[in-house]
C-alpha positions in Angstrom: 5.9 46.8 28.4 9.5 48.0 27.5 11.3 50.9 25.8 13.3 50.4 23.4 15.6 52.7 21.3 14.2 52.8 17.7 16.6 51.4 14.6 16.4 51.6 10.9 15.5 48.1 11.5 12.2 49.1 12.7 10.9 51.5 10.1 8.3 49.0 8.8 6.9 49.7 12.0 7.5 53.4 12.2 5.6 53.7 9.0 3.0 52.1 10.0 2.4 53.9 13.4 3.9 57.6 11.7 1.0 56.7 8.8 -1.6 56.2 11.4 -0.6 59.0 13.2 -1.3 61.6 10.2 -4.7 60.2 9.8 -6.3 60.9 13.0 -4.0 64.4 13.4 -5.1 67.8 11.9 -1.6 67.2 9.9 -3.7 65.0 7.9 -4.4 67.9 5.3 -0.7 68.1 4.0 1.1 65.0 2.0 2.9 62.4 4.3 5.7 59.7 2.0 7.2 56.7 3.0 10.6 59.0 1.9 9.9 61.5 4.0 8.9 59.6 7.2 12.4 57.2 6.2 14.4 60.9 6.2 12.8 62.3 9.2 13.3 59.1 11.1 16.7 58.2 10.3 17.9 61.9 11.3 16.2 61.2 14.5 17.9 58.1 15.4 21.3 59.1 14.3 21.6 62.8 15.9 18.2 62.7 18.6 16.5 60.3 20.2 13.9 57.8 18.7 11.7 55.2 20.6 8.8 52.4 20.8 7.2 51.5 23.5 6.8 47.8 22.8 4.4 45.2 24.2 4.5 41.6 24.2 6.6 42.4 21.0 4.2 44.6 19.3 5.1 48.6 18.8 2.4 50.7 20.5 4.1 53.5 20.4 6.7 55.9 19.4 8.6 59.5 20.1 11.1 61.3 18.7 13.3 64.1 20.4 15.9 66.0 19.8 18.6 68.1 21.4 19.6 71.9 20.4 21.3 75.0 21.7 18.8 77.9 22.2 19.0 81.0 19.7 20.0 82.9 22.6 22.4 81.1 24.3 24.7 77.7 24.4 22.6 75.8 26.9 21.4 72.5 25.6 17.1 72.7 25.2 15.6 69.0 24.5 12.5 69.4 22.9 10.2 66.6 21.0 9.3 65.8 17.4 6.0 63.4 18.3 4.8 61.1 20.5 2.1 59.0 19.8 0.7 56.0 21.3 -2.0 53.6 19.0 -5.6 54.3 20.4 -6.5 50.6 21.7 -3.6 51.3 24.1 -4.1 55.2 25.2 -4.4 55.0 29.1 -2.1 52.1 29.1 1.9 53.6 31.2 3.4 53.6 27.1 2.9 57.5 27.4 4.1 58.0 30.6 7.2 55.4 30.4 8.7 57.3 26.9 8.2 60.8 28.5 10.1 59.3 31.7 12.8 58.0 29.2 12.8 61.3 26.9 13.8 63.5 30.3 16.4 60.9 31.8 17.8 61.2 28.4 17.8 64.9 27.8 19.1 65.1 31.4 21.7 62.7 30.5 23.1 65.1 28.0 22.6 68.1 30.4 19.6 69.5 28.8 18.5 72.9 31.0 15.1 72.3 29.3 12.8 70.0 28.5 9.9 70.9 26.1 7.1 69.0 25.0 4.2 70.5 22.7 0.9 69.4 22.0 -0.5 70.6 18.0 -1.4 67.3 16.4 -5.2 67.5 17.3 -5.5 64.5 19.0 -6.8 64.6 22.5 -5.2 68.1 23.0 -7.1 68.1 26.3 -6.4 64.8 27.4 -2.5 65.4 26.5 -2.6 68.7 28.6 -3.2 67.2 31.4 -1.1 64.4 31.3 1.5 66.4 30.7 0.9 69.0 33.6 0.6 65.7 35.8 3.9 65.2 34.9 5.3 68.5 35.9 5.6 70.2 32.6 4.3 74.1 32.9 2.2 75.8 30.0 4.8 78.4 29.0 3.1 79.9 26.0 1.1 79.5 23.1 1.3 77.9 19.4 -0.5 80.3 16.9 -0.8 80.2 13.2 -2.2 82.3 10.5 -5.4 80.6 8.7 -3.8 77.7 6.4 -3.2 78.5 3.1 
């Protein structure tokens, strides 16, 4: 399995995997276009950073990051847009070898944070604890008001 930095040249596959990805997360409620995943990618890959995790040339998986300064101050905070990983291959090293590339990439830019979060629905549990296996600390909460 590699990691590879995402291109526009792979958007067919992005789609495909950012398509799948709305179905089986509580996202699924609000409209997802082809225009809008083409946008959010191609901002990604030219100002963040975008990846697949790629087996025997298949994509079976992708993140997105990007980089910021904090509201409060000029330090750089990486934090992500997804990550998702196609279910046939969950429990497979895809998740852990994009997470390992997202830090040495935030880190390469001097990042003082790294931030994950987990609100797509999907194995919240599961994702948890991968992610505190990895040495990222629960620092807070995501709450929202009842959808409208």
């Amino acid at each position: 399995m590699i990691i590879k930095k995402a291109t526009i040249d792979d958007m067919k596959d992005i789609i495909a995997m950012a398509r799948a990805f709305h179905q089986e997360s509580a996202a699924r409620k609000y409209t997802l276009t082809n225009e809008r995943i083409k946008e959010l990618t191609a901002l990604i890959i030219s100002t963040g950073m975008g990846i697949l995790a790629v087996k025997e040339g298949e994509p079976i998986g992708m993140m997105g990051a990007m980089l910021q300064k904090n509201v409060f101050f000029d330090e750089l905070m990486a934090g992500d847009y997804l990550i998702y990983v196609k279910p046939e291959h969950r429990g497979t090293e895809a998740a852990q070898l994009m997470v390992d590339y997202y830090i040495h990439w935030a880190k390469s830019y001097g990042a003082k944070s790294i931030g994950i979060d987990i609100e797509s629905g999907i194995n919240d549990e599961r994702a948890l604890n991968f992610y505190n296996k990895m040495g990222f600390k629960t620092t807070g909460y995501h709450m929202k008001l009842e959808e409208m």
